[in-house]
C-alpha positions in Angstrom: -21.1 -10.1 58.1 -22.1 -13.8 58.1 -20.8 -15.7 55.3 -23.0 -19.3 53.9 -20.9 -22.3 53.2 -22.3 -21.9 49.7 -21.3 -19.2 49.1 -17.8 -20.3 48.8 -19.0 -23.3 46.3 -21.0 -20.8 44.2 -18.1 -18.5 43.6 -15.7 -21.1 42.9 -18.3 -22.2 39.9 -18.4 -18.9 38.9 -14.7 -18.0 38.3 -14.1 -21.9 36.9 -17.3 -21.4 34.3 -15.5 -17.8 33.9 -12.0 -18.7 33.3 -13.4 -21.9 31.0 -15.5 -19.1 28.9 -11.9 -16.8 28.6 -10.4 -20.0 27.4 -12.6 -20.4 24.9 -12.7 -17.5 23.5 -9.3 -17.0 23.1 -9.2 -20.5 21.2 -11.7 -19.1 18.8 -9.7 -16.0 18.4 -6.9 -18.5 17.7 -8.8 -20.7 15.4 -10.2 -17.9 13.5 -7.4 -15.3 13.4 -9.8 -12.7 14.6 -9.9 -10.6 17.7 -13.9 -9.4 17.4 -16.6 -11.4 16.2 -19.0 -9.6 17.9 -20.0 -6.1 18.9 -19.6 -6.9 22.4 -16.0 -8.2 21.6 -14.8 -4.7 22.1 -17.3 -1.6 20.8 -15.2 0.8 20.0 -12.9 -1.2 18.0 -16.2 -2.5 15.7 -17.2 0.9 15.3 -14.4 1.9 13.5 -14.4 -1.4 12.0 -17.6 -0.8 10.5 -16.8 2.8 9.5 -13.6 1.7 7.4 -15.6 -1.1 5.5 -18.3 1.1 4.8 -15.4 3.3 3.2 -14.2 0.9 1.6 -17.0 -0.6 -0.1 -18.1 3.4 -1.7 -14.4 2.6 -2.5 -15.1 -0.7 -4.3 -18.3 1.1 -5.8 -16.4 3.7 -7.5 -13.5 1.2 -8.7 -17.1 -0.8 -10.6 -17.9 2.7 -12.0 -14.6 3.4 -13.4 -13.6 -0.4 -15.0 -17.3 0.0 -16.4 -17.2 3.7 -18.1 -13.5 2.7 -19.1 -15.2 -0.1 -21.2 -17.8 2.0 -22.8 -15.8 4.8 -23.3 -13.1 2.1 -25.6 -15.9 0.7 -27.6 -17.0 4.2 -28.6 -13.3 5.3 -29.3 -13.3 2.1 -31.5 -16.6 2.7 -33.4 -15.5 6.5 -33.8 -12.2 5.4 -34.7 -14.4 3.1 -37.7 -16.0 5.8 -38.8 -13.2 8.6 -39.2 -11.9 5.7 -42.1 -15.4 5.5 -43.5 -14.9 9.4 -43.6 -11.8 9.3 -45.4 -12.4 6.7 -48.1 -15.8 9.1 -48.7 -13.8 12.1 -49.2 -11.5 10.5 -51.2 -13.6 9.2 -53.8 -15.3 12.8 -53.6 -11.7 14.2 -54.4 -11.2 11.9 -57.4 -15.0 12.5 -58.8 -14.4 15.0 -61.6 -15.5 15.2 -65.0 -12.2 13.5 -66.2 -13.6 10.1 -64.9 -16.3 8.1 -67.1 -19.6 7.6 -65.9 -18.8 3.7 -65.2 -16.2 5.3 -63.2 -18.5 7.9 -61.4 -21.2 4.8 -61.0 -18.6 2.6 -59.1 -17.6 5.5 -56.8 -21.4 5.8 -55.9 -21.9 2.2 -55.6 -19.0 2.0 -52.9 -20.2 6.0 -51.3 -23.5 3.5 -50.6 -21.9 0.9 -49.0 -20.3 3.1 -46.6 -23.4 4.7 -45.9 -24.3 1.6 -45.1 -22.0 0.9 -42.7 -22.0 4.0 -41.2 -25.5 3.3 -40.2 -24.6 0.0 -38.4 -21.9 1.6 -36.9 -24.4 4.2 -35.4 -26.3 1.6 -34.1 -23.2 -0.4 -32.1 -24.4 -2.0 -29.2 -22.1 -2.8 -26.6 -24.0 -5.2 -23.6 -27.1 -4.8 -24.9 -26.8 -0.8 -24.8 -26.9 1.3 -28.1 -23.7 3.4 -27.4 -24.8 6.7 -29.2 -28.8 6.8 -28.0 -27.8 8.9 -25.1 -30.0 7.9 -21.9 -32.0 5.7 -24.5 -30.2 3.1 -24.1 -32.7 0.3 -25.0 -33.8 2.5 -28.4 -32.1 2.0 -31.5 -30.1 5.2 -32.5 -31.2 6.1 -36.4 -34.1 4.3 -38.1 -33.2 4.6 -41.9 -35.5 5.6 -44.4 -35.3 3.4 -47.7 -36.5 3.8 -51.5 -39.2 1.8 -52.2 -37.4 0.7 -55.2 -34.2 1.3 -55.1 -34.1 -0.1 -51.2 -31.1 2.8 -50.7 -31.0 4.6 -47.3 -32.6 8.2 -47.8 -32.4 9.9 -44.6 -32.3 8.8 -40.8 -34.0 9.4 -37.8 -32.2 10.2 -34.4 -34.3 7.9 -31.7 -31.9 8.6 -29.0 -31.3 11.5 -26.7 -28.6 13.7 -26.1 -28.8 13.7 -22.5 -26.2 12.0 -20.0 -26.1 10.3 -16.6 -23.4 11.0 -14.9 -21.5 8.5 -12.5 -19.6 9.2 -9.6 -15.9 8.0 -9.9 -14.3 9.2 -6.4 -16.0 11.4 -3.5 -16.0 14.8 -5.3 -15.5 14.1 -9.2 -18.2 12.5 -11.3 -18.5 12.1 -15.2 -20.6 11.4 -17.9 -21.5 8.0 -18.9 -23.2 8.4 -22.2 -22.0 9.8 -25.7 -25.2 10.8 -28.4 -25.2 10.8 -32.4 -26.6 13.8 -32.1 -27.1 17.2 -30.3 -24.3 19.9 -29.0 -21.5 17.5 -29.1 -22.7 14.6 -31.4 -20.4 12.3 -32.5 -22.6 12.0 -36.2 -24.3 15.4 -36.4 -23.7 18.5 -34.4 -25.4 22.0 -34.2 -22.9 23.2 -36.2 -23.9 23.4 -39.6 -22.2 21.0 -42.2 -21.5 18.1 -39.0 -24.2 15.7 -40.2 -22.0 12.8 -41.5 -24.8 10.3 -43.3 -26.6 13.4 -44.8 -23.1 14.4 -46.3 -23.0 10.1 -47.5 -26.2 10.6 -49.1 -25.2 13.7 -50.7 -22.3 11.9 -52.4 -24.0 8.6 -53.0 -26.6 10.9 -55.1 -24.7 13.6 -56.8 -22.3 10.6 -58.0 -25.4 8.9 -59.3 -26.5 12.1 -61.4 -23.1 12.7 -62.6 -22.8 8.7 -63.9 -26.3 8.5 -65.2 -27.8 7.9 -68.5 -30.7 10.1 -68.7 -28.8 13.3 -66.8 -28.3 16.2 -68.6 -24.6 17.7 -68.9 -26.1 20.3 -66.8 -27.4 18.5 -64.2 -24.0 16.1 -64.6 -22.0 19.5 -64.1 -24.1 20.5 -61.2 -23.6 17.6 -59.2 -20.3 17.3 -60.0 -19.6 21.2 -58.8 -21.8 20.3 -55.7 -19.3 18.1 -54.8 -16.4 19.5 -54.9 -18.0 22.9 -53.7 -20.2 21.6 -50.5 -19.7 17.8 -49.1 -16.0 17.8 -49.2 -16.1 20.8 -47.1 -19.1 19.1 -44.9 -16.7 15.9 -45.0 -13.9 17.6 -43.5 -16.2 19.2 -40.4 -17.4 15.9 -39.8 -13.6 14.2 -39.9 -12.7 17.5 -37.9 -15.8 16.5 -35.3 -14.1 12.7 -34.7 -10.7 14.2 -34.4 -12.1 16.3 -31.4 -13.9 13.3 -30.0 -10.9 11.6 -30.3 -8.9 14.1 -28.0 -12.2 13.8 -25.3 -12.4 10.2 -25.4 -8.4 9.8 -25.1 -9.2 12.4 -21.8 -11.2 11.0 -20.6 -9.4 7.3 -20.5 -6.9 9.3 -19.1 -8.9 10.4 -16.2 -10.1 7.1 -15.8 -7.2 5.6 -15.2 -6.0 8.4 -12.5 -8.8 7.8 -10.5 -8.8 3.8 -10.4 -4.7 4.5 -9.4 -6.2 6.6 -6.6 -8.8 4.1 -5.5 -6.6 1.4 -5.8 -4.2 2.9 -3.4 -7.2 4.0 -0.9 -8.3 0.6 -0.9 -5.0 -0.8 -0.3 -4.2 2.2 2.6 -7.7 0.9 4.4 -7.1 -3.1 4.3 -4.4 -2.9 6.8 -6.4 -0.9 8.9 -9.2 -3.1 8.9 -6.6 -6.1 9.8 -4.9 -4.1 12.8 -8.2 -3.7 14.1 -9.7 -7.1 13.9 -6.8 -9.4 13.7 -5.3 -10.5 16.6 -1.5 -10.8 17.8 -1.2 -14.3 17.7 2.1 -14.7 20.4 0.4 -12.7 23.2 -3.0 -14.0 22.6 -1.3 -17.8 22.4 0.3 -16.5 26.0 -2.7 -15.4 27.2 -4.3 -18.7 26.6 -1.8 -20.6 28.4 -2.2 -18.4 31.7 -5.8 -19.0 31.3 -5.5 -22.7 31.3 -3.1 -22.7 34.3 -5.4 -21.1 36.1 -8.5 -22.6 35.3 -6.5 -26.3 36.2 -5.5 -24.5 39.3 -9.0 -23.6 40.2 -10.2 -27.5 39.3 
């Protein structure tokens, strides 16, 4: 086979702009710490690359879910936690309401029973990042709209705006839970289905009986009734609702608990797939530095 006098020239440029390109690459590998910058670099190791950041970002997703429903879920235990003391000063100033007090008495005690209404209403209506905590899905709609006396300007009854449905949000690969908490419904924090859970109705109850039994223009009879419907009705309806944020106390104090399992768990999967990531991509920086220097012998050899 004849061979050109080229020939020899062209693959001598070849294997000098070859060697020079190995050079440089392994500088870059050098300079950046890396081993593959691009998919070329070595296919299978990217594929796998790829695979493990993909995991780990659905990890990084669920460790966002859980520091976010951890947050809710502690400003609801704190409003509930509010309004279990609202709930006890109530039933005791029902407790002490009997006809041994005096009406200015029974009048201060119904003045106060208001003011707890009152806040029990805002409470209700917590927001937490521009989110009504106890609307359900709703989160944009208010939670109770209160119905006032014209004269008086006192709160006569509420309307539930929210729902009492819930999203739920994925927290690791096979476990989800439910983001949102309603004033209302099955398991409302405020009212459930059971009867005698409706916390503001029982408020209003007391704010008004308290307000017959200190009035002027009652009759004893009416005074007696109230006072009887006290002692006979809300402070039983008191203690179901006090009874209702004990159990949410127990779920919400689960549920934390749960919380913080998982983001242990995803913490230590994220940690487990960094390293793997690293052994893939980094380089080892002795052989790669020896490497270079056989490169650059040869390629001054071939000068």
């Amino acid at each position: 086979m004849r061979v050109t006098t080229n020939s020899f020239n062209n693959d001598l440029r070849h294997n000098i702009s070859r060697l020079a390109e190995r050079q440089l690459r392994l500088q870059q590998q050098i300079s950046t710490g890396q081993r593959i910058t691009t998919a070329s670099d070595d296919p299978n190791a990217m594929r796998r690359v790829l695979d493990l950041r993909n995991e780990q970002g659905q990890l990084k997703q669920y460790q966002d879910n859980i520091s976010t429903l951890r947050e809710n879920t502690n400003v609801v235990y704190s409003t509930v936690q509010g309004l279990k003391k609202l709930s006890d000063r109530a039933t005791e100033l029902a407790v002490v309401a009997d006809g041994s007090k005096g009406p200015s008495a029974l009048k201060a005690y119904a003045k106060e029973v208001d003011q707890l209404l009152e806040e029990a209403v805002r409470l209700a209506n917590s927001k937490h990042r521009n989110v009504y905590i106890f609307s359900g899905t709703k989160g944009t709609t208010k939670s109770f709209e209160p119905q006032r006396d014209a004269s008086t300007k006192q709160i006569t009854g509420v309307s539930f705006q929210g729902n009492t449905s819930s999203a739920k949000v994925d927290v690791s690969q096979h476990a989800t839970l439910e983001a949102n908490f309603s004033a209302e419904g099955s398991n409302g924090i405020l009212k459930t289905d059971s009867s005698g859970t409706d916390f503001i109705s029982s408020l209003i109850s007391l704010r008004d009986n308290l307000t017959t039994a200190s009035g002027n223009t009652s009759s004893e009879s009416d005074k007696s009734a109230a006072l009887a419907s006290i002692k006979d009705t809300i402070i039983g309806n008191l203690d179901k609702s006090e009874l209702n944020f004990i159990d949410h106390f127990s779920g919400i104090g689960a549920r934390l608990a749960r919380l913080e399992t998982s983001e242990s768990l995803t913490n230590q999967q994220i940690s487990a797939i960094t390293p793997l990531i690293s052994n893939e991509m980094d380089i080892d920086l002795a052989d790669t530095l020896v490497r270079l220097n056989e490169i650059q012998n040869a390629y001054t050899a071939a000068l």
